[in-house]
C-alpha positions as CSV (number, residue, x, y, z in Angstrom):
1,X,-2.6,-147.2,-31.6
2,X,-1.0,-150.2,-33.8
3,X,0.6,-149.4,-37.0
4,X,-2.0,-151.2,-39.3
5,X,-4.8,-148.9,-37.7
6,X,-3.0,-145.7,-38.1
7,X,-2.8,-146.5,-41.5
8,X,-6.2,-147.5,-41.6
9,X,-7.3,-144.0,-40.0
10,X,-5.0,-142.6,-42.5
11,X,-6.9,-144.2,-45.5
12,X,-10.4,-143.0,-43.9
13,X,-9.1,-139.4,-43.1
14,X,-7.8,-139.2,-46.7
15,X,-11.4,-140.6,-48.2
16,X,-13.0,-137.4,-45.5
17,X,-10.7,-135.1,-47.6
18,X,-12.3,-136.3,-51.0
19,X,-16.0,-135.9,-49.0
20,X,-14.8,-132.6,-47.8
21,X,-13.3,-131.2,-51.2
22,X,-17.0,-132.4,-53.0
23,X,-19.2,-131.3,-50.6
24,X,-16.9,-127.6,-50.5
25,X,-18.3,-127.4,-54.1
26,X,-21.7,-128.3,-54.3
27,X,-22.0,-126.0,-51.4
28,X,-21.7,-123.4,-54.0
29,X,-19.2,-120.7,-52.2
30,X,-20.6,-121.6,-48.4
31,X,-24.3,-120.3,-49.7
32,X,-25.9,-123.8,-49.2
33,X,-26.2,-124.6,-45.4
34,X,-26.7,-128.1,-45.6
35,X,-23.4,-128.5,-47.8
36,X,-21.7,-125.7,-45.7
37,X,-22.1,-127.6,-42.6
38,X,-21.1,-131.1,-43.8
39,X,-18.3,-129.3,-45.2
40,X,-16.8,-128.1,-41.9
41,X,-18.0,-131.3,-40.3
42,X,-16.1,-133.6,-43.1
43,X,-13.1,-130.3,-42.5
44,X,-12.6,-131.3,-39.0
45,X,-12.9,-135.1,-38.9
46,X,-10.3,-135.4,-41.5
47,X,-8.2,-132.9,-39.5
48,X,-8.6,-134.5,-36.5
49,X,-8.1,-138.2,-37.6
50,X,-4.7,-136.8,-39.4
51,X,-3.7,-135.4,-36.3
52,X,-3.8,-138.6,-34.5
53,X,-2.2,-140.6,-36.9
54,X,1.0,-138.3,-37.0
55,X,1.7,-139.4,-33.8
56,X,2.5,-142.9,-35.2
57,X,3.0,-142.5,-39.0
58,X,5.9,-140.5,-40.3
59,X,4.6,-137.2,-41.2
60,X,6.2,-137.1,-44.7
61,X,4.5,-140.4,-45.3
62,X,1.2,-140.2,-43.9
63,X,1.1,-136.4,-44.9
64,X,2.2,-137.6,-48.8
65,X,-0.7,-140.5,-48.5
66,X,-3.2,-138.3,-47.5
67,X,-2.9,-135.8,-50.0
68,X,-2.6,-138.5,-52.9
69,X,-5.7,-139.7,-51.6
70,X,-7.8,-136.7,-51.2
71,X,-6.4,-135.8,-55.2
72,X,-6.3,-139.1,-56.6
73,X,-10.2,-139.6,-55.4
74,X,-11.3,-136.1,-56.4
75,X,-10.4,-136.0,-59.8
76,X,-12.3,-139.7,-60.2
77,X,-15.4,-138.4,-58.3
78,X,-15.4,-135.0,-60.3
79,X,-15.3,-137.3,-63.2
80,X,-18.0,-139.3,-62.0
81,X,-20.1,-136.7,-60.4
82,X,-19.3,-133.1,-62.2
83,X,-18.7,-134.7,-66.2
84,X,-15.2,-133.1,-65.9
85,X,-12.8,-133.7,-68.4
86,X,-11.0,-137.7,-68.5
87,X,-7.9,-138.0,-70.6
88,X,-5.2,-140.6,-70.8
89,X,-2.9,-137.8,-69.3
90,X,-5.1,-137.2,-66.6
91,X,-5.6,-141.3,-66.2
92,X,-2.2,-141.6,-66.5
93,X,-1.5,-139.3,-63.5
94,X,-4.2,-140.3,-61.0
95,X,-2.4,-143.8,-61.6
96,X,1.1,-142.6,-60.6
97,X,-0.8,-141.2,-57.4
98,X,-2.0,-144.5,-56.6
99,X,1.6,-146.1,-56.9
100,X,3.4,-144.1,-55.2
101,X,0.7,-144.1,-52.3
102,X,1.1,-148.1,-52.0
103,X,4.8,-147.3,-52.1
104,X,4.8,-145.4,-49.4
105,X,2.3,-147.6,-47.7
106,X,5.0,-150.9,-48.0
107,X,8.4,-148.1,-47.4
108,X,10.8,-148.8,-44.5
109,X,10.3,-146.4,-41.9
């Protein structure tokens, strides 16, 4: 696997976490099957796609960029989809998420 498609994997397992973290709620505690099960579906693509990318990507790095996207796209989505709170503070720090991802992204490794 090539460096630009590890990343890419990378980007796509992170967007599975922010699936995984939506669909964990609207399953309401595991007592809705259908969200249950594409819960532990989204669980173990991300999972797996992660797992093959640390064998290219650093694992600080990739682990870093993967958790800023699954928390930098959650807090947008529960914006968009749950009417949760938006502040400047909270704009403000789903921004610094997103730079720092591209700066690892563009990092010597």
């Amino acid at each position: 696997m090539s460096h630009s498609l590890a990343w890419l994997l990378l980007i796509v397992s992170g967007l599975l976490d922010v699936g995984w973290a939506i669909s964990m709620k609207l399953s309401e505690g595991y007592t809705r099957p259908g969200w249950t099960v594409l819960s532990l579906v989204l669980l173990a693509a991300f999972v797996y796609l992660l797992g093959r990318v640390l064998d290219i990507l650093p694992v600080g790095s990739a682990y870093a960029v993967w958790t800023g996207i699954g928390a930098a796209g959650t807090v947008v989505l529960g914006i968009m989809l749950f009417g949760e709170a938006v502040s400047i503070m909270r704009l403000v720090g789903v921004m610094l998420i997103v730079t720092g991802i591209v700066a690892l992204r563009f990092a010597p490794t």
